[in-house]
N, C-alpha and C positions, 0 to 999 in steps of 0.2 A: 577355792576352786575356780571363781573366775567367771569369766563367759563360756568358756567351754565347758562348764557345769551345765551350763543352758542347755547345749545340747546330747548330752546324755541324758536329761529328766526328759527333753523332749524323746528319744531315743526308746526310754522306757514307758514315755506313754504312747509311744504310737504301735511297741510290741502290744501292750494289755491292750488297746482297743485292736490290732489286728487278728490279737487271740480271739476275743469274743467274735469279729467277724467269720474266722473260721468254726466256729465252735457251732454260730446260727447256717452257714453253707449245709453241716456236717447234720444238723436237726432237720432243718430242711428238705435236703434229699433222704429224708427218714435213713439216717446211717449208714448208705451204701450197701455193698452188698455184705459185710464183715460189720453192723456197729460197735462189735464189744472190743473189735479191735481198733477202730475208729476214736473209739470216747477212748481208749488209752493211748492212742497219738498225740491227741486232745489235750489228754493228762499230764503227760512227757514236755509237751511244749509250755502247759501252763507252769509245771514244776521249774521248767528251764526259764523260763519268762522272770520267775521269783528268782532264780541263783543271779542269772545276769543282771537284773535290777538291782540286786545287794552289790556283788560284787564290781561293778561299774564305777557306783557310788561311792566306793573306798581305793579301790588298785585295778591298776587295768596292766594285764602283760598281753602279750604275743600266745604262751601257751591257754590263754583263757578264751582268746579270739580266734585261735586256730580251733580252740573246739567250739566256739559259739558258728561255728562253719561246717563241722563235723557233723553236732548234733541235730543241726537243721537241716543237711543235704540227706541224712539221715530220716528223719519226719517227712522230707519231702519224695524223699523213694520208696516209702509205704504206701504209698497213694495208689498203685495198681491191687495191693493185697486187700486194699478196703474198698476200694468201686469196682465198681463193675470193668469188665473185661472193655477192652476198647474206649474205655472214658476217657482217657490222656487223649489219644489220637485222636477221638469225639471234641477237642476244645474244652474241656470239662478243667477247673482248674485243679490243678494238686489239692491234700487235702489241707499242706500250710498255707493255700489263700495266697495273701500278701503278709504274712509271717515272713516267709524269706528272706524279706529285706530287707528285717534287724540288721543279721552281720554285717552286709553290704555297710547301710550306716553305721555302723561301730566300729567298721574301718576303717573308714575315710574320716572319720571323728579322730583316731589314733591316729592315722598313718598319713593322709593329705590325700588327695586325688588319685595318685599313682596306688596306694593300697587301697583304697573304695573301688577303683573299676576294677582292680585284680579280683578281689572277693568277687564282684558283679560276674565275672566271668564265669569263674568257678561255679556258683552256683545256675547260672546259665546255663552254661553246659551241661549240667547234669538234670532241668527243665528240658532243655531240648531233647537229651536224651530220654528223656521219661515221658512226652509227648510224642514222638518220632517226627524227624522230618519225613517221613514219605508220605503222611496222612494229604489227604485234599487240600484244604487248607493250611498254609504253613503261615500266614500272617500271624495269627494269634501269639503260637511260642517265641516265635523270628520278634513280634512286638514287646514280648516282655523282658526277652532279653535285653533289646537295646534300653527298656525303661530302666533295668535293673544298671547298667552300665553309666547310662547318663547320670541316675540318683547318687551312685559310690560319686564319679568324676568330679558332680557340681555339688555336691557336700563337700568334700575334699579340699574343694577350691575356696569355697566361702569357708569352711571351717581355719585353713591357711588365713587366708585374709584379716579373717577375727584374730583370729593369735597375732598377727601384727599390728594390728591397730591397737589391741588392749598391751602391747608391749611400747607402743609410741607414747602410748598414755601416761602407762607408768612412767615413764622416761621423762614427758614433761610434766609430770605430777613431782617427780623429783628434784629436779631443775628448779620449777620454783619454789619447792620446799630449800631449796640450795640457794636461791636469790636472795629468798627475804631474811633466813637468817645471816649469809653476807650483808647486808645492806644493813642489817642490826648489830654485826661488829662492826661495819666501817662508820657507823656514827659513834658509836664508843671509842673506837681508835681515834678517830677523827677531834674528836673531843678534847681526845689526851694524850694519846703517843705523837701521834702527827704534830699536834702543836709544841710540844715539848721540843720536838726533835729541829723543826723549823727555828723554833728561838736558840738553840744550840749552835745551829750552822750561823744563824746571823748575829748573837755575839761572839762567838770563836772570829770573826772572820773581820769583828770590829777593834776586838781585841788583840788578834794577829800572834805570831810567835808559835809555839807548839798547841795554841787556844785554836790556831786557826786551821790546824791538821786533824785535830777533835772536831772543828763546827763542817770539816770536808768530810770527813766519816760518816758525822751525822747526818749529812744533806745526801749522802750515797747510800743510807739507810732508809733514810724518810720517803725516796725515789723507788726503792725493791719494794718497802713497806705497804706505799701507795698503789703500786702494778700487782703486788699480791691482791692487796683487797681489789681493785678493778676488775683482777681476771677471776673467771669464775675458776672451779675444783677440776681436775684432771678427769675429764671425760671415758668412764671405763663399759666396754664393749658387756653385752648381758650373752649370758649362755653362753659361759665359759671362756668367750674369746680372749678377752684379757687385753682389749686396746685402749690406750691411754694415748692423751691428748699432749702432743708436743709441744704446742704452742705455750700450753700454759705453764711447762717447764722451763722454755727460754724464757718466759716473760721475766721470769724472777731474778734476771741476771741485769735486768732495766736500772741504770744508775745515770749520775745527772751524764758521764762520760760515755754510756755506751745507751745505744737506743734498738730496741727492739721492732723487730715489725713482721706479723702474721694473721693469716687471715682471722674473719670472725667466726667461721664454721672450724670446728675442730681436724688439729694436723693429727689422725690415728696413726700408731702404729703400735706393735705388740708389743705388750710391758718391756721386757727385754730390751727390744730396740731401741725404745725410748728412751730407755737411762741411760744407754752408749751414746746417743744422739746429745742427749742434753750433755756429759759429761766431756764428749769431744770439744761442744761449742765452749764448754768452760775452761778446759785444755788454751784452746787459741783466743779468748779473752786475755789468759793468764799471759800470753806471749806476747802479747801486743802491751801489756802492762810491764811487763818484763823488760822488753825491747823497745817501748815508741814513749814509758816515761808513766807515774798515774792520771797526768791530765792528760794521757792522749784519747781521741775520740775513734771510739769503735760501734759499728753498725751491724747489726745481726736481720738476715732477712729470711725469712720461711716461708715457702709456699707448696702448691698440690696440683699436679696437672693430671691427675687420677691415677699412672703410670706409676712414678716417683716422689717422695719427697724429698725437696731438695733445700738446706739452710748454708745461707752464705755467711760468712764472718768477714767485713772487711775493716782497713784502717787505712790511716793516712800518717804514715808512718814513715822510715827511712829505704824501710823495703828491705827485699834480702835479696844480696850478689848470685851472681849465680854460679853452681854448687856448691854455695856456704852452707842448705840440706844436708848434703852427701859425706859434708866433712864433719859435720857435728853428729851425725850418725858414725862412722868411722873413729872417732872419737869418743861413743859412747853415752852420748846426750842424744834419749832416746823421747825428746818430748814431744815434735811430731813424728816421728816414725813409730811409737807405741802411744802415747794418748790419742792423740790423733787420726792418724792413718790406720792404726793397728785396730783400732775402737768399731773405724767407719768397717775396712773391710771386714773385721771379721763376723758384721752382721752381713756380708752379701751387700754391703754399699762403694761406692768410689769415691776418692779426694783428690780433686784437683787443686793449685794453689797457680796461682798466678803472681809473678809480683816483679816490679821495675825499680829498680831501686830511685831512691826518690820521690817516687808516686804510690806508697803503698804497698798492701800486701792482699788480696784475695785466696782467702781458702773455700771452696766450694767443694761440701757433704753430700753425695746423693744416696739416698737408702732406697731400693723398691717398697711400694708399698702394697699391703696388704690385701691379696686377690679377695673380691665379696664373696660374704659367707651365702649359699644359695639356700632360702626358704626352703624348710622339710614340707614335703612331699610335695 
């Protein structure tokens, strides 16, 4: 349940002592003018006091809150049937006291700020109407309303805020449940995949011949192997969103020939996109291997100007003539104009590609990125 357990037991205890407050008003004024209908207002509110306490505690819906609104505006409009004539307009309070406003908080507990002052209103209204405004005094009803409004608004608000904070928690409570067991395989790898695979590349390499295409593989394994354990786990959005962290999909493409480079805050964007994103960049890895040779050197860059994100691929390569694109498309060789291009637009992104022949080749990805999800209520 959380912290926001907290505030339902608080919730529940501040109806049972408002009960009993009401209950001593009601003794008090020896019963009004009606006590036997009085002690079963009384009764109504204690019985409802008991359902909502249970029911709280276990499921809370919209039709449960819409009658914890009902049956209180309800209790609170008996209140001319049991005083005396002219008691509302006398300043006299109803005979639910400060009962009232349970709902109020059990709304703004649900619904944020925006559904606490709605309920606040509601049952305002229907105080003012049961007071009158025309009486002498109108501060008193005019005062409880706005208390009632304020109470829903600034529950609401701190209720919101809790829910994020206890969600930032969990999140870093994850994290480094996520560090230390990384850092517990990367000593185990470290210990023995890694070193194996470093002795591979450097006697393949001493050895030469087809030993030294084995100790190149292995040293472009030992390099992905290494930037896996480094980077942490794909960072995935809570409450359904579904964003994962891009960066930590290129990283895995980090070989001794190609270098990766992205921020340390995570690149989001919706699962989906993600894997076209990462899938593109492996697209034009592929081409640059394809075209510039396996020792040619390729650089991938990723970044977030909050607008877009945007990953570049470049090399230092022979470059491509220009409309040598348009002919190998025409041709039928569809590997930027469908890996690539086809990947980016069809999430809603753009590809630009740049290139001189001689001096390379830049292909620049841009995807929009994902408008913030706004806090409920």
């Amino acid at each position: 349940m959380g912290i926001e357990g907290s505030f339902w037991r608080a919730i529940a205890v501040y109806r049972v002592a408002s009960l009993g407050y009401a209950a001593l008003l009601l003794a008090s004024a020896g019963g009004y003018r009606h006590p036997v209908a009085g002690w079963s207002v009384i009764g109504l509110m204690a019985v409802w006091t008991a359902v909502t306490t249970v029911a709280y505690s276990t499921a809370r819906s919209r039709p449960l809150l819409v009658a914890d609104v009902v049956v209180t505006l309800g209790c609170m409009l008996a209140s001319p049937y049991v005083q005396e004539t002219g008691a509302g307009p006398a300043g006299v309070l109803p005979i639910t006291a400060t009962w009232v406003a349970g709902p109020v908080l059990a709304w703004a507990v649900y619904g944020g700020r925006r559904a606490g002052a709605l309920a606040a209103v509601v049952l305002a209204l229907g105080d003012l109407w049961l007071r009158g405004l025309g009486a002498a005094d109108v501060s008193v009803p005019v005062n409880g309303a706005v208390l009632l409004v304020l109470a829903g608004t600034v529950l609401g608000h701190v209720t919101r805020l809790t829910r994020q904070a206890e969600e930032r928690l969990q999140r870093a409570v994850e994290m480094e449940a996520a560090g230390r067991e990384r850092e517990r395989l990367a000593r185990g790898i470290h210990d023995s995949v890694l070193q194996v695979l470093a002795l591979v590349q450097r006697r393949g390499l001493e050895i030469g011949g087809e030993a030294a295409e084995l100790g190149r593989l292995a040293g472009e394994q030992e390099a992905a192997l290494r930037e896996m354990v480094r980077g942490g786990p794909d960072t995935t959005g809570r409450n359904g969103s579904g964003l994962v962290d891009v960066g930590a999909g290129l990283r895995r493409y980090t070989t001794r020939t190609v270098t990766v480079s992205a921020p340390a805050t995570p690149l989001l964007l919706p699962a989906g996109q993600a894997r076209e994103v990462v899938a593109a960049v492996g697209a034009a890895l592929d081409n640059v291997r394809r075209h510039c040779g396996d020792d040619a050197r390729a650089w991938v860059l990723a970044e977030d100007d909050g607008v877009s994100v945007t990953v570049t691929v470049r090399d230092e390569g022979p470059g491509i003539l220009p409309g040598r694109l348009s002919e190998a498309e025409a041709e039928g060789r569809l590997g930027v104009a469908q890996s690539i291009r086809g990947r980016i637009t069809g999430i809603g992104g753009t590809v630009g590609i740049t290139s001189v022949p001689g001096q390379g080749t830049e292909v620049e990805m841009v995807v929009p990125a994902p408008a913030p999800v706004p806090a409920s209520g």
